[in-house]
C-alpha positions as CSV (number, residue, x, y, z in Angstrom):
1,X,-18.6,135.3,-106.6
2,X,-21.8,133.9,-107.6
3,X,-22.5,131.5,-110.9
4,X,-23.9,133.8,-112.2
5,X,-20.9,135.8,-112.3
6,X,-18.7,133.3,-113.2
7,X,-21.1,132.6,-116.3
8,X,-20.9,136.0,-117.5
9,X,-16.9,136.1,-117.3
10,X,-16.9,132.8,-119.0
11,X,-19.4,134.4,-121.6
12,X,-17.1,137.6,-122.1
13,X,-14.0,135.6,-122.8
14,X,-15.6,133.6,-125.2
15,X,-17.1,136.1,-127.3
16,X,-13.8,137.9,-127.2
17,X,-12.3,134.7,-128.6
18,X,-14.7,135.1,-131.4
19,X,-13.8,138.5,-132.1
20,X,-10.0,137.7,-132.0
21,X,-11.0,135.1,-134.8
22,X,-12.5,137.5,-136.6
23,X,-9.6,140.2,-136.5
24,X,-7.4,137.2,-137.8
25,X,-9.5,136.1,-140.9
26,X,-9.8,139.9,-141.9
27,X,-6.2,139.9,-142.0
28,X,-5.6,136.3,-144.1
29,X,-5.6,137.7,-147.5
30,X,-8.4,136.5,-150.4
31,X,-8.9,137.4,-154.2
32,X,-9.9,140.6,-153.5
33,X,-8.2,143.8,-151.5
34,X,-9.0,145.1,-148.6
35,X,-7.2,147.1,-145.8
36,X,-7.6,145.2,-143.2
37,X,-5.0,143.2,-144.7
38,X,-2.6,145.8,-143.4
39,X,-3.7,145.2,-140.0
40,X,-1.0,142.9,-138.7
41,X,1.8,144.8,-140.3
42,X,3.9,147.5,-138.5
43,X,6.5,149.8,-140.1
44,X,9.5,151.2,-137.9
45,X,8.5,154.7,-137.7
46,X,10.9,156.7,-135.9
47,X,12.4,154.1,-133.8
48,X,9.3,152.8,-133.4
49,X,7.0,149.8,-134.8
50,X,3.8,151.2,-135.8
51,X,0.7,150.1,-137.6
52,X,0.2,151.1,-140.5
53,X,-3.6,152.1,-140.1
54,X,-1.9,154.3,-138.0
55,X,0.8,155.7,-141.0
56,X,-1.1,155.7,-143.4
57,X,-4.5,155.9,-145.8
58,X,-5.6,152.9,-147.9
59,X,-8.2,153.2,-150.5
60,X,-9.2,150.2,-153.0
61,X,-10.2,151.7,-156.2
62,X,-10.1,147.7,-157.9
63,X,-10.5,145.0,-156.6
64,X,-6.9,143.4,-156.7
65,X,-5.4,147.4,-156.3
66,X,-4.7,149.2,-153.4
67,X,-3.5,152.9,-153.0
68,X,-1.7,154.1,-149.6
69,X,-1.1,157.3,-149.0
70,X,1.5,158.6,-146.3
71,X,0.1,160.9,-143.7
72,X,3.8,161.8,-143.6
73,X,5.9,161.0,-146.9
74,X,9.5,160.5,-144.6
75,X,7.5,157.2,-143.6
76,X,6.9,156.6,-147.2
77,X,10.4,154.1,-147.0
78,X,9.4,152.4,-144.0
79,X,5.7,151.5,-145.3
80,X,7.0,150.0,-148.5
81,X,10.0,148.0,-146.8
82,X,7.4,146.7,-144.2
83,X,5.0,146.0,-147.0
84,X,7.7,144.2,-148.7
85,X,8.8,142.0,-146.0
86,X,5.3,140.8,-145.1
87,X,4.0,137.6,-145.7
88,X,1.4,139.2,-148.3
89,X,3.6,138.6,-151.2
90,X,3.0,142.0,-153.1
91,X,5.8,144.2,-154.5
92,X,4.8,147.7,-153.8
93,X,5.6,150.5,-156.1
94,X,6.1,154.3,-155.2
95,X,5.7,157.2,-157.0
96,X,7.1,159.6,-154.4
97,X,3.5,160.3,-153.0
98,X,1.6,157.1,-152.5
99,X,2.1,153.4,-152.6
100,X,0.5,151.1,-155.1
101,X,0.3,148.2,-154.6
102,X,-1.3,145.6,-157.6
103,X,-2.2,141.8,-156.0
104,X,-1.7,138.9,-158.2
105,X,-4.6,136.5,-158.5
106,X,-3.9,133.9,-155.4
107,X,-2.5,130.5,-156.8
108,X,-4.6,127.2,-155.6
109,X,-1.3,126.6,-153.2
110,X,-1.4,129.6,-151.9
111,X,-5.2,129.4,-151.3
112,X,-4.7,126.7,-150.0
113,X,-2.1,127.9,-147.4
114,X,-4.5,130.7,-146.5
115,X,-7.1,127.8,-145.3
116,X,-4.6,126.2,-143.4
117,X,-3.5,129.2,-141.5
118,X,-7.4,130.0,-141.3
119,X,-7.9,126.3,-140.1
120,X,-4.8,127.3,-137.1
121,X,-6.7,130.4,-136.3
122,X,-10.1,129.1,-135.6
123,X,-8.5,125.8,-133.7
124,X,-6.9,129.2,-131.4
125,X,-10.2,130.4,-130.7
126,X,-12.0,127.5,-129.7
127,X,-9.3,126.5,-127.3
128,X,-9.3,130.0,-126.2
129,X,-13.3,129.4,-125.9
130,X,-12.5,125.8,-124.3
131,X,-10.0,127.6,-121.8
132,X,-12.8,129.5,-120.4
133,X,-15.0,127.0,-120.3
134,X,-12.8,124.7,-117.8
135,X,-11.9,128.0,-115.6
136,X,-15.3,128.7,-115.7
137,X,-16.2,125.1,-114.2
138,X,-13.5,124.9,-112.1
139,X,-14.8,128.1,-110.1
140,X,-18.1,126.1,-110.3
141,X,-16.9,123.2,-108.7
142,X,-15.1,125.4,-106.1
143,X,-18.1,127.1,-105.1
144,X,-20.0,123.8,-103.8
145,X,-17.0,122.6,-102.3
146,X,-17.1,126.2,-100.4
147,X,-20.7,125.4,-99.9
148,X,-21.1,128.7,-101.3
149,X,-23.9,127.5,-103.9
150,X,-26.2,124.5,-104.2
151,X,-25.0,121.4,-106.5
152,X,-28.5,121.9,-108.4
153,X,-27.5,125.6,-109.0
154,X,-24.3,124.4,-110.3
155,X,-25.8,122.1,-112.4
156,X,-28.0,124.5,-114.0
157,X,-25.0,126.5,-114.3
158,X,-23.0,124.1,-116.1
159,X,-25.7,123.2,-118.0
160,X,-26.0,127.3,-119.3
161,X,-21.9,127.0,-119.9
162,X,-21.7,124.4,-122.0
163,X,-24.7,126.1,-124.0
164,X,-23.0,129.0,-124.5
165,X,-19.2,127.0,-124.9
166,X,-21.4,125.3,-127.7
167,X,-22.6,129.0,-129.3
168,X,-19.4,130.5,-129.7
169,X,-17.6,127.1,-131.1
170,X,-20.3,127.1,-133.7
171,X,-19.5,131.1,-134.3
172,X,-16.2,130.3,-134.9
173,X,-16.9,127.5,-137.5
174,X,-19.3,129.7,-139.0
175,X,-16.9,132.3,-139.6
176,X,-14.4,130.0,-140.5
177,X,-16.7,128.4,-143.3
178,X,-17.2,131.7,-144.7
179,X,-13.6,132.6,-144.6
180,X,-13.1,129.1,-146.8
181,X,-15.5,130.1,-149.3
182,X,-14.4,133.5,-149.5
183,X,-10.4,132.0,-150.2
184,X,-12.0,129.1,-152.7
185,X,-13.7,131.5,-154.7
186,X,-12.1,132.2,-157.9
């Protein structure tokens, strides 16, 4: 394995570290509805715990309502009691053929909360991002012990890792910033 190799890997875990980040905030839920809030939940369907994308349609015709409809109404039960034990803090209605649910305006505790938990998920990324980093350097410093690349090629190397550890750590608080503003806005 060359550095070069090992700087890619390193640079593929990362930016899947951001992308995990990403998928999280989508699911922290803000002021207004969306369906990736539904992302995270799952709904024994069958037997079987499934995601609701995968039950289910969601449409947002307001901005604090959201309308899912069954691709199968026997699973309508199992998508409201999953809705209903979710940490989203909705009560969802049913009318036989869809589920509406209406959002109540997020309290500044609760907002609050949703920074924290934003806060945990972007500290999980950039250790994530910080994991691949040291593996990355590790393999580094293996391959001049091996004598298997120059210690100025290494250097370089390192020098292009903590560049791109840098990149991606600034991603994350990027997204995370937005994320803030998007749960403080009123």
């Amino acid at each position: 394995m060359t550095a070069a190799d090992i700087l890619s890997d390193a640079d593929d875990h990362m930016g899947l570290a951001v992308e995990y980040a990403k998928e999280e905030f989508a699911a922290i839920r803000t002021g207004r509805a969306h369906p990736a809030m539904f992302a995270k939940i799952n709904a024994e369907y069958y037997g079987a715990y499934t995601p609701l994308q995968q039950l289910a349609s969601f449409q947002v015709p307001e901005a604090r309502m959201v309308l899912i409809t069954p691709y199968d109404r026997g699973s309508l039960p199992a998508i409201e009691k999953a809705i209903r034990d979710s940490d989203l803090g909705v009560s969802p209605s049913n009318d036989g053929n869809t589920i509406r649910l209406v959002l109540p305006e997020l309290t500044e505790q609760r907002r609050k909360e949703y920074i924290k938990l934003a806060r945990t998920k972007a500290e999980d990324a950039r250790i994530s991002i910080r994991g691949a980093r040291r593996t990355a350097k590790d393999a580094l410093d293996k391959l001049v012990k091996d004598k298997e690349a120059g210690e100025d090629e290494v250097t370089r190397a390192e020098k292009q890792l903590d560049a791109a550890t840098k990149k991606y750590v600034d991603q994350v608080d990027d997204v995370l910033k937005h994320k803030e503003s998007e749960l403080l806005e009123v």
